[in-house]
C-alpha angles and dihedrals in degrees: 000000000000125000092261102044088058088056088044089046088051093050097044099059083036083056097042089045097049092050095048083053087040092060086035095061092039100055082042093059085049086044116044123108138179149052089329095047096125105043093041096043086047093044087045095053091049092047099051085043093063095041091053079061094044098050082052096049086050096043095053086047088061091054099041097053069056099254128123108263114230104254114166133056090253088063094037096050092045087050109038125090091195110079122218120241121227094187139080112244127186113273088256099053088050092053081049102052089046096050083055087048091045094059090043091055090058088046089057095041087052090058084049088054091053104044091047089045086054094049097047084240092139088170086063087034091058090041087066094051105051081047092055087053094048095043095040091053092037086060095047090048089054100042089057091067092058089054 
């Protein structure tokens, strides 16, 4: 696999994670319930806001290193490590399974970070970064309402 099919690879399954947690934090927006309905339902709709920028973003770095960006389920779910959730858990447990996606989304950043260092590709490599920030302090932001 050539330098650059390892940083489209890396984009792609960032692409295809970021949109699983994408449609997961939006169901959970239409879904939460509880004592902390406003402020998670609030926090859930920012959240899947930025990452519907984010998959975009993705998605155009992958064209324009010149390869076909992922675009359908069947892709995403072949590609993604994070798995999508068709229940509704308590508002804990879906702080709780973002956080864990969260974290997963700056793994997969990082390998991001590495493939595009090794290929000399500093856009993809600056996309990465600026992933591993947002998602670092998304999961903090999260966590804190579990403490």
């Amino acid at each position: 696999m050539a330098s650059n099919d390892k940083v489209v690879a890396a984009l792609s399954r960032l692409l295809a994670d970021s949109y699983t947690v994408y449609l997961k934090t939006h169901n959970y927006h239409w879904n939460v319930t509880g004592p902390m309905f406003n402020t998670l339902h609030t926090l859930f709709e920012t959240q899947y806001t930025e990452l519907a920028l984010a998959v975009d973003e993705i998605a155009e770095r992958i064209r324009a290193v010149g390869a076909r960006a992922p675009g359908s389920y069947t892709e995403f779910a072949e590609l993604a490590a994070i798995k999508e959730d068709t229940s509704s858990p308590e508002a804990k447990q879906m702080i709780a399974n973002l956080v864990a996606d969260q974290r997963t989304l700056v793994e997969g950043a990082r390998k991001l970070v590495e493939a595009a260092e090794a290929s000399h590709d500093q856009a993809s490599g600056d996309l990465g970064v600026r992933r591993i920030d947002l998602h670092e302090k998304t999961a903090w932001m999260l966590q804190a309402h579990l403490e």
